[in-house]
Biotite code that builds the C-alpha atoms (Angstrom):
import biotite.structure as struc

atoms = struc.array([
    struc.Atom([-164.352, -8.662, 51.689], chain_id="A", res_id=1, res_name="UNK", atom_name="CA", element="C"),
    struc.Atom([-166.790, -7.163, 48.992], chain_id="A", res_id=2, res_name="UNK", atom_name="CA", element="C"),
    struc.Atom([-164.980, -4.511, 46.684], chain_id="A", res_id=3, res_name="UNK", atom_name="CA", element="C"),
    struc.Atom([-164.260, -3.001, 43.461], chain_id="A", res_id=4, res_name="UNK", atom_name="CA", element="C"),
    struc.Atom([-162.175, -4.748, 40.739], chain_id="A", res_id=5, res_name="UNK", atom_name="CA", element="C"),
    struc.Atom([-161.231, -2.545, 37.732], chain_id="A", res_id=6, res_name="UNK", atom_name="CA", element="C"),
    struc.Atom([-159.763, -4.387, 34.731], chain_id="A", res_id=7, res_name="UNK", atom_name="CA", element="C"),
    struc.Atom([-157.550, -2.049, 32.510], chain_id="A", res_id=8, res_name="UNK", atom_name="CA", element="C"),
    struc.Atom([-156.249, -2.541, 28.696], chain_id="A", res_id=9, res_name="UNK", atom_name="CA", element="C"),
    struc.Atom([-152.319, -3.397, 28.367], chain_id="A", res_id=10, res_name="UNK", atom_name="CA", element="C"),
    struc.Atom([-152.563, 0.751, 27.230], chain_id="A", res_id=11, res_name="UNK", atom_name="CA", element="C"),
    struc.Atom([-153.990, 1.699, 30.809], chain_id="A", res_id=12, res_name="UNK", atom_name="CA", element="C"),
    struc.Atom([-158.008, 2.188, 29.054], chain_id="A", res_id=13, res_name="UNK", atom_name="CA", element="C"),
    struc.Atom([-160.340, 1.362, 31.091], chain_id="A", res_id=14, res_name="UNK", atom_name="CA", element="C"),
    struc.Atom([-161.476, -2.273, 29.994], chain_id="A", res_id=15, res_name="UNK", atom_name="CA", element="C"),
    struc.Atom([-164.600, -3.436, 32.788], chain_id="A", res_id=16, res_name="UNK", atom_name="CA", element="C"),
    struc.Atom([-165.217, -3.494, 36.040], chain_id="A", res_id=17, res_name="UNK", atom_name="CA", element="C"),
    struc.Atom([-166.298, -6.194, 38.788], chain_id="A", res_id=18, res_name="UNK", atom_name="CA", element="C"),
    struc.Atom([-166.793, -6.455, 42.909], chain_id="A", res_id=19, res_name="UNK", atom_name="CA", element="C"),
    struc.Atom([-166.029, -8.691, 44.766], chain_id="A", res_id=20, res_name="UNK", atom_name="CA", element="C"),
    struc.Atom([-168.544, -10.845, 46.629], chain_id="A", res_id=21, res_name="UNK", atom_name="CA", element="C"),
    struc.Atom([-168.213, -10.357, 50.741], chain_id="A", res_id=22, res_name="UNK", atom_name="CA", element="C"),
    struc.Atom([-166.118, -13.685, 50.489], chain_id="A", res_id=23, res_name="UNK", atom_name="CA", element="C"),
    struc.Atom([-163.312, -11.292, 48.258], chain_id="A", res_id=24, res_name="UNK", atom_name="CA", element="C"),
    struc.Atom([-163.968, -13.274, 45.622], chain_id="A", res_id=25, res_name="UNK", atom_name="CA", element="C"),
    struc.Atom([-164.527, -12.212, 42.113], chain_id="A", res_id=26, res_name="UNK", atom_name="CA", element="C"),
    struc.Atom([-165.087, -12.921, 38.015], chain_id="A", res_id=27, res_name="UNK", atom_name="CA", element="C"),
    struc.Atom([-164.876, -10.783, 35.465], chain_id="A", res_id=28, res_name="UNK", atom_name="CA", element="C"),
    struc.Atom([-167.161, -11.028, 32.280], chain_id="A", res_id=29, res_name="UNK", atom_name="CA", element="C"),
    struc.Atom([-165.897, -12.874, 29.486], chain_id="A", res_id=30, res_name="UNK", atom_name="CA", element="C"),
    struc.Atom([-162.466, -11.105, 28.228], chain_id="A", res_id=31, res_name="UNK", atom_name="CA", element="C"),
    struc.Atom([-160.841, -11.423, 24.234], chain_id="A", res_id=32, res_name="UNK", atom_name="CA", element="C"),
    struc.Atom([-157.251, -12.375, 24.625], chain_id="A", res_id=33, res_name="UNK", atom_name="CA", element="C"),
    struc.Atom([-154.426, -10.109, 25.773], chain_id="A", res_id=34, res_name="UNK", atom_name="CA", element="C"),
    struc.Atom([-152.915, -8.414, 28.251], chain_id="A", res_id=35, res_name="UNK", atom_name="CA", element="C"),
    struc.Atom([-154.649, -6.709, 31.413], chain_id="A", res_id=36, res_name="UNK", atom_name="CA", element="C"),
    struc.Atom([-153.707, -4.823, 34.294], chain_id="A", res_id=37, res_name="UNK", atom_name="CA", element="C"),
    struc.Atom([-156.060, -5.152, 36.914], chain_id="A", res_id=38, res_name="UNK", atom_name="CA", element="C"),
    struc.Atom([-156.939, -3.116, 40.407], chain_id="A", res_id=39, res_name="UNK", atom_name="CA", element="C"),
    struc.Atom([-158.878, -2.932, 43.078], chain_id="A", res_id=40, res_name="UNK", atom_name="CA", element="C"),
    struc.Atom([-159.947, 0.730, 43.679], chain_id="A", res_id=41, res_name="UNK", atom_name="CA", element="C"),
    struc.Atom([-162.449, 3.122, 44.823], chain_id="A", res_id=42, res_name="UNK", atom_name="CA", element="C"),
    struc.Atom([-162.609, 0.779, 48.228], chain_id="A", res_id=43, res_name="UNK", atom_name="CA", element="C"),
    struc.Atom([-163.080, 3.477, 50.553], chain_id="A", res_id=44, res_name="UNK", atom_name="CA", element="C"),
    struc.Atom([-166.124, 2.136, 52.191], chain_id="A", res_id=45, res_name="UNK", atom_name="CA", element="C"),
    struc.Atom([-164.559, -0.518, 53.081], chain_id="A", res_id=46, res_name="UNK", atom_name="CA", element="C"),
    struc.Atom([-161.933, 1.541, 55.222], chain_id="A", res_id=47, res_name="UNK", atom_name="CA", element="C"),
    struc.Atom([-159.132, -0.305, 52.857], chain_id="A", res_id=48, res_name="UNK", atom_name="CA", element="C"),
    struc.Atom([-156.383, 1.437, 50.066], chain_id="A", res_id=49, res_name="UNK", atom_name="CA", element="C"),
    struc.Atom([-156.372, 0.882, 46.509], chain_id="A", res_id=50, res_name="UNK", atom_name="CA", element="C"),
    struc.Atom([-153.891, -0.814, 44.707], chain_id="A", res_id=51, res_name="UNK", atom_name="CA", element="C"),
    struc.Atom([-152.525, -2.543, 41.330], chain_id="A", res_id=52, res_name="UNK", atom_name="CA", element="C"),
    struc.Atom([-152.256, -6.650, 40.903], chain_id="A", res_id=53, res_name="UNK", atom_name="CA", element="C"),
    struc.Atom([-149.413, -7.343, 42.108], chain_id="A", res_id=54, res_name="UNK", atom_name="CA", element="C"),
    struc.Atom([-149.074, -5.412, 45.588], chain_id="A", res_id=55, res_name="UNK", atom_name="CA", element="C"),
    struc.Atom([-148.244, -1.431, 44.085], chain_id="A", res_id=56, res_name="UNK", atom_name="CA", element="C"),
    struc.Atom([-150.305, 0.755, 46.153], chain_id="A", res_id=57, res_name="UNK", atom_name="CA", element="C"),
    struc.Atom([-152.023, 3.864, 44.797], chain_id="A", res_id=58, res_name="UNK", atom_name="CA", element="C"),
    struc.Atom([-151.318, 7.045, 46.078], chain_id="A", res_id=59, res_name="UNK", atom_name="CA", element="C"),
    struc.Atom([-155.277, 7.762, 46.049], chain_id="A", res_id=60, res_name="UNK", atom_name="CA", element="C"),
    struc.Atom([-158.950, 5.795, 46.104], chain_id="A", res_id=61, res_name="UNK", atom_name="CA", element="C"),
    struc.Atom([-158.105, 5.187, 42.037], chain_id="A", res_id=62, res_name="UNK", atom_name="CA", element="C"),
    struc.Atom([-154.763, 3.837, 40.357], chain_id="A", res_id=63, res_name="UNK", atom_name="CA", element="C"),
    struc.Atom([-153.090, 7.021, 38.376], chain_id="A", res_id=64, res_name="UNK", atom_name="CA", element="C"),
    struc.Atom([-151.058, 4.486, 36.668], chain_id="A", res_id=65, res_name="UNK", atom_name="CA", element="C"),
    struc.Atom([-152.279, 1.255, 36.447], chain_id="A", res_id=66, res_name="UNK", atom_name="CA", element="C"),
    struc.Atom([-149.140, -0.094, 34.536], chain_id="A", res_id=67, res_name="UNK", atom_name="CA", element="C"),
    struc.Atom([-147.169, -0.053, 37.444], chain_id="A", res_id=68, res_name="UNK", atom_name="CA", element="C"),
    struc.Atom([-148.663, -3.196, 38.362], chain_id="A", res_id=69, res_name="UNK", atom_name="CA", element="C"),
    struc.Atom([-148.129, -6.791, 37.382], chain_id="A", res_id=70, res_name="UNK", atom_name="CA", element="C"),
    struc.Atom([-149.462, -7.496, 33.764], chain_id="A", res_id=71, res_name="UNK", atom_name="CA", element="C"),
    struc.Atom([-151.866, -10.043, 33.287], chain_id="A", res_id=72, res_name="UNK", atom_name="CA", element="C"),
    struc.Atom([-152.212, -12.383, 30.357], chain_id="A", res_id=73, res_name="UNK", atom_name="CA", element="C"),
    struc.Atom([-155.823, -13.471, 29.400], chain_id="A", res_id=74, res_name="UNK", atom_name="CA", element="C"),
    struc.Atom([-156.615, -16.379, 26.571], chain_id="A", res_id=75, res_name="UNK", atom_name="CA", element="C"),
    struc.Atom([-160.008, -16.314, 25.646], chain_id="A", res_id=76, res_name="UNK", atom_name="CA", element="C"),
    struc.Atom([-162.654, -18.495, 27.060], chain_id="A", res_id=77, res_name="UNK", atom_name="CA", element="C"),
    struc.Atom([-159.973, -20.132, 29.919], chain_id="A", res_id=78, res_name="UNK", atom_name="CA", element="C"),
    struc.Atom([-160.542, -18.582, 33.324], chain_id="A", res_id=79, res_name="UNK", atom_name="CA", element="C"),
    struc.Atom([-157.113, -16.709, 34.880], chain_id="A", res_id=80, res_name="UNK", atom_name="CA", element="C"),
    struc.Atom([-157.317, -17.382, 38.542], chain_id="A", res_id=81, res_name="UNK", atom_name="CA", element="C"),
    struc.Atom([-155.002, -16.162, 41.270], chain_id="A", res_id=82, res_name="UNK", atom_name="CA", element="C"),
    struc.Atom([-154.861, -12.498, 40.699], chain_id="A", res_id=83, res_name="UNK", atom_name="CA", element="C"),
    struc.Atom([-155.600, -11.658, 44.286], chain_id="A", res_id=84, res_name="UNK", atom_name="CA", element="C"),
    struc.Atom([-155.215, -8.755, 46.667], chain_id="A", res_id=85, res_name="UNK", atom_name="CA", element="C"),
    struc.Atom([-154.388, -8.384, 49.837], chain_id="A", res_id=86, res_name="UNK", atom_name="CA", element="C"),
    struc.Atom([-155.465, -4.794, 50.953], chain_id="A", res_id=87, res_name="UNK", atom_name="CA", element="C"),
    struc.Atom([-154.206, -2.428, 53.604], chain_id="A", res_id=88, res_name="UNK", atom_name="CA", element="C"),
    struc.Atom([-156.007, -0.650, 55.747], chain_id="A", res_id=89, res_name="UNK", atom_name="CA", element="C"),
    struc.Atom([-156.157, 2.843, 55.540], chain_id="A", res_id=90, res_name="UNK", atom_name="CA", element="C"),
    struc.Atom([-156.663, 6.238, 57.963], chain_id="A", res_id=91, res_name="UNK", atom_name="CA", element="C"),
    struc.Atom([-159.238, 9.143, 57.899], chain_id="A", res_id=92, res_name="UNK", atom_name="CA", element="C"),
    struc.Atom([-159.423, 12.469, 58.809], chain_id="A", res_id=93, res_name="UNK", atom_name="CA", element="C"),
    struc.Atom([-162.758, 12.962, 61.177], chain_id="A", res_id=94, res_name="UNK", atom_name="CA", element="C"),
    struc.Atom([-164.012, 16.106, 62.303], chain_id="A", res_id=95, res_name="UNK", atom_name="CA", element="C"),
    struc.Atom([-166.879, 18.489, 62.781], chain_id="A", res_id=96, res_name="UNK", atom_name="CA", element="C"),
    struc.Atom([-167.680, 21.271, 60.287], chain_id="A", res_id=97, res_name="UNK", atom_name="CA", element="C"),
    struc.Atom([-170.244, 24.102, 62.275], chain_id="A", res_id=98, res_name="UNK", atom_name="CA", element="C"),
    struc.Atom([-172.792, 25.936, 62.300], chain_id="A", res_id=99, res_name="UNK", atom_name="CA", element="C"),
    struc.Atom([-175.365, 23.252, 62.663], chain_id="A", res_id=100, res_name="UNK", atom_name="CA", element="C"),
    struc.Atom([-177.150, 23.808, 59.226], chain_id="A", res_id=101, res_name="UNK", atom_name="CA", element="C"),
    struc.Atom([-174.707, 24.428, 57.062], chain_id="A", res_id=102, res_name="UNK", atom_name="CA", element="C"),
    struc.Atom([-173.627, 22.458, 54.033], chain_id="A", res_id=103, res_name="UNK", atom_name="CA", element="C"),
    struc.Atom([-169.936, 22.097, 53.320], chain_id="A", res_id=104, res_name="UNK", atom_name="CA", element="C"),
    struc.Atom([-167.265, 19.392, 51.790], chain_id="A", res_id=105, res_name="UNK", atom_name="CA", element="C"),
    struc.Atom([-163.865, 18.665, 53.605], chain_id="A", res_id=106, res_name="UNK", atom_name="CA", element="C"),
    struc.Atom([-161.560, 18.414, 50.598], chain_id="A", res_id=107, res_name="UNK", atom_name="CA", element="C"),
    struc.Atom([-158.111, 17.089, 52.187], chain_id="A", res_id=108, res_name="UNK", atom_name="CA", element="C"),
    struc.Atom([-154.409, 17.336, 50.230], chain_id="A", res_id=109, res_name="UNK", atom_name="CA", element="C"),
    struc.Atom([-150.984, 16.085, 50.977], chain_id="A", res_id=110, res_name="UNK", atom_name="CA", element="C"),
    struc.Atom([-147.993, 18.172, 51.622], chain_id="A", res_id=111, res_name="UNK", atom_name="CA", element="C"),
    struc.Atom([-147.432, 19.169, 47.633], chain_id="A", res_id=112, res_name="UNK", atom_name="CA", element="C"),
    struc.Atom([-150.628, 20.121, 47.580], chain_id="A", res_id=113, res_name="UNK", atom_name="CA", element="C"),
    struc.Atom([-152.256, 17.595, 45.215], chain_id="A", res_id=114, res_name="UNK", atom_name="CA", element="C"),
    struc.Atom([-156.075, 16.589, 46.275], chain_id="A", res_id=115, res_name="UNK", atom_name="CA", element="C"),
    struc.Atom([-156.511, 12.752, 48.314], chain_id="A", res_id=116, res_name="UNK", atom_name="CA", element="C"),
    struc.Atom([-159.495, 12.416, 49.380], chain_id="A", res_id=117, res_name="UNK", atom_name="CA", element="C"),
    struc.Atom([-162.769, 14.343, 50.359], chain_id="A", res_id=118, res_name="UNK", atom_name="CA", element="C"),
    struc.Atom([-165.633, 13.874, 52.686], chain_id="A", res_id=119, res_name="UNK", atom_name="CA", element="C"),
    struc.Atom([-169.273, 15.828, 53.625], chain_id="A", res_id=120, res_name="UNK", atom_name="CA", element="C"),
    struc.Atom([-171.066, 17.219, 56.289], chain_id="A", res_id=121, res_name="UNK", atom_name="CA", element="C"),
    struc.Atom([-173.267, 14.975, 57.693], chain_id="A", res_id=122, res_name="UNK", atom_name="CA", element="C"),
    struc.Atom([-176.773, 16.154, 59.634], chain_id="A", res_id=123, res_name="UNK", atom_name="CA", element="C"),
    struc.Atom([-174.832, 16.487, 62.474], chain_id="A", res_id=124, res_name="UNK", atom_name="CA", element="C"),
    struc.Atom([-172.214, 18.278, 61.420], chain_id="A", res_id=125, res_name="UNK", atom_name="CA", element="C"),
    struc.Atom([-169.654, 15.542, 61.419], chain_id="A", res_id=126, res_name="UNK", atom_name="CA", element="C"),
    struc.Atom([-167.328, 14.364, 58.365], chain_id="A", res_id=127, res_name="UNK", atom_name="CA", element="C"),
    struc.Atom([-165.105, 11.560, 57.739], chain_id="A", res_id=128, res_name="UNK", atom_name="CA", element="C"),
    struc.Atom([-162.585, 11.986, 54.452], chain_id="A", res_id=129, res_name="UNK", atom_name="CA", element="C"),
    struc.Atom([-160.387, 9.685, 52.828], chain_id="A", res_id=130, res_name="UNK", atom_name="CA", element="C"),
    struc.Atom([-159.197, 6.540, 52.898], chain_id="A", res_id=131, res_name="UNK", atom_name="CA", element="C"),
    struc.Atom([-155.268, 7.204, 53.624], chain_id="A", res_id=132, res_name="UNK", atom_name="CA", element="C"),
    struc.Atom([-151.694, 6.060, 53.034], chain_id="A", res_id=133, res_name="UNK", atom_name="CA", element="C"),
    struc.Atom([-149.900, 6.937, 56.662], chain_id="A", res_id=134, res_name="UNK", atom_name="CA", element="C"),
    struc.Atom([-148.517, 10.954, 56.117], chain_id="A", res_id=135, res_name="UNK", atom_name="CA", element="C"),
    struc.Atom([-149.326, 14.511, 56.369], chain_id="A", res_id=136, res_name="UNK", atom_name="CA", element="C"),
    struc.Atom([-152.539, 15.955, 55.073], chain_id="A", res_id=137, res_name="UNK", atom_name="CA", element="C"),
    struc.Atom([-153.983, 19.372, 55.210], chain_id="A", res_id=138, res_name="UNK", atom_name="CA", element="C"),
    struc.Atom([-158.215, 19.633, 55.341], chain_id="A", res_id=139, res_name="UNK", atom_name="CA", element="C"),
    struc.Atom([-159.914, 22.421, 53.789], chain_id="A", res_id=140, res_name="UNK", atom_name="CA", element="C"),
    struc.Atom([-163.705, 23.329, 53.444], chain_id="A", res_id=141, res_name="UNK", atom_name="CA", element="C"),
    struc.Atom([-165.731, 24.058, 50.806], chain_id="A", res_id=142, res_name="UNK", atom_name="CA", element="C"),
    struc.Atom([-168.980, 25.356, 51.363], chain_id="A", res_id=143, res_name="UNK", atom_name="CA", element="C"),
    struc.Atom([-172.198, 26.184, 49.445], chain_id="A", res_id=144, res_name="UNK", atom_name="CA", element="C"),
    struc.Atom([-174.121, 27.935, 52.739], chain_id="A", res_id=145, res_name="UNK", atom_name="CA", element="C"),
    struc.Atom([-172.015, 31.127, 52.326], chain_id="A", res_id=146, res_name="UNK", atom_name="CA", element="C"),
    struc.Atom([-169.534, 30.813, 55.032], chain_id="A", res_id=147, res_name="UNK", atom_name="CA", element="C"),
    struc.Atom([-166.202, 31.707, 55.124], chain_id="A", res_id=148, res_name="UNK", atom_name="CA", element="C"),
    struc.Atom([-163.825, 28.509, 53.789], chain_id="A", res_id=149, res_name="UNK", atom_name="CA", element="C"),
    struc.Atom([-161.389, 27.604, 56.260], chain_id="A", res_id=150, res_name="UNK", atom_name="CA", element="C"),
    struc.Atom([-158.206, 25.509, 56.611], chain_id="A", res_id=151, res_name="UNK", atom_name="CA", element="C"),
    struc.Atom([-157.813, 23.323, 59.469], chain_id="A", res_id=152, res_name="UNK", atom_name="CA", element="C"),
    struc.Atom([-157.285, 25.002, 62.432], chain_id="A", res_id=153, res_name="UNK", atom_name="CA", element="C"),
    struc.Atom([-159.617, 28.068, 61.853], chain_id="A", res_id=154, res_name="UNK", atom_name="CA", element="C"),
    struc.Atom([-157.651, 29.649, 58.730], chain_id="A", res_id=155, res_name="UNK", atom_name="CA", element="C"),
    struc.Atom([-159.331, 31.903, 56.578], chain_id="A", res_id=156, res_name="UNK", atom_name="CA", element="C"),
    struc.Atom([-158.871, 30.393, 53.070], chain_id="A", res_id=157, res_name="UNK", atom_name="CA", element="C"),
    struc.Atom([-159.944, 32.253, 49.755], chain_id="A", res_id=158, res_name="UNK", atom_name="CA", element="C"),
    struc.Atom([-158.572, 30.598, 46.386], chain_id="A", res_id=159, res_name="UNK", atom_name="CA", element="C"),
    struc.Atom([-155.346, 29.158, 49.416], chain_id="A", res_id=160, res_name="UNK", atom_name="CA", element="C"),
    struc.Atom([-153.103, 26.332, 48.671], chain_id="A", res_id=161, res_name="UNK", atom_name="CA", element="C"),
    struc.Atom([-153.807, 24.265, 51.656], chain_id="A", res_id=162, res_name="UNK", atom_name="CA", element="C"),
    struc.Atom([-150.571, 23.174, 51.805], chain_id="A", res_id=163, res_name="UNK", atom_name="CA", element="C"),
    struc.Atom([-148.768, 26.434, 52.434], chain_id="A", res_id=164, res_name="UNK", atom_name="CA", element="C"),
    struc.Atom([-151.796, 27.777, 54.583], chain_id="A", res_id=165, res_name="UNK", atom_name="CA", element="C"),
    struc.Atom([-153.247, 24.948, 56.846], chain_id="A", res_id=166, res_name="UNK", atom_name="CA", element="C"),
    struc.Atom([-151.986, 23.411, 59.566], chain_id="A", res_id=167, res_name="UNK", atom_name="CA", element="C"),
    struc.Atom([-150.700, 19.466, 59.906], chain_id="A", res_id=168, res_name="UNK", atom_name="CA", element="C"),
])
């Protein structure tokens, strides 16, 4: 399965990045010698959740804390093989947003009210948000078409913490 591969210093810095051919297999450009941490994130097309080498999931489509994963040890010019992944499948929220016309964003947060995942309007007036870890989520609208924002199920929501205003 084609995918992102993210290679992080042993400090959490962003080192490179890779993907994966649609075989899930993948090299990294040449690396100098140390330590890595290395994830596969921002997979959402691919309907699967991002995690950290060795098996730690992240709580969204990129690793907050890449350290929580298995280091890796890389000596220059030898190829380290066998950091693989074996990815979950994920849920999404699907919906409509209306009027036919309008142009809007479905932003959706879990239950302390920290942002997951987002998704847009398409032509039709369909969405499709997130790539999600099995819980309870609250969707909220953001639109640039001057409508009225709205929690799911019909809430008004001005400047709301979806969370305490929406509806599971």
């Amino acid at each position: 399965m084609a995918g992102y591969v993210d290679v992080f210093t042993e400090t959490g810095r962003y080192a490179v990045y890779t993907y994966a051919n649609a075989a899930g297999f993948y090299t990294t450009p040449g690396l100098p010698a140390g330590t890595y941490f290395v994830a596969s994130e921002y997979n959402g097309e691919l309907g699967v959740l991002s995690e950290v080498y060795n098996n730690v999931p992240c709580s969204r489509a990129y690793c907050s804390d890449v350290r929580s994963g298995t280091p890796v040890a890389v000596v220059a010019g030898v190829t380290t093989p066998n950091i693989n992944f074996s990815l979950t499948p994920g849920a999404r929220i699907t919906g409509q947003v209306l009027p036919a016309g309008s142009s809007a964003e479905v932003d959706v947060y879990d239950t302390t009210g920290s942002y997951v995942a987002y998704g847009y309007r398409r032509r039709l007036g369909s969405y499709q948000a997130g790539v999600l870890r099995p819980g309870t989520y609250y969707a909220r609208t953001y639109n640039w078409s001057g409508y009225v924002d709205e929690v799911y199920n019909n809430k008004v929501c001005l400047n709301c913490s979806p969370a305490t205003t929406g509806t599971r």
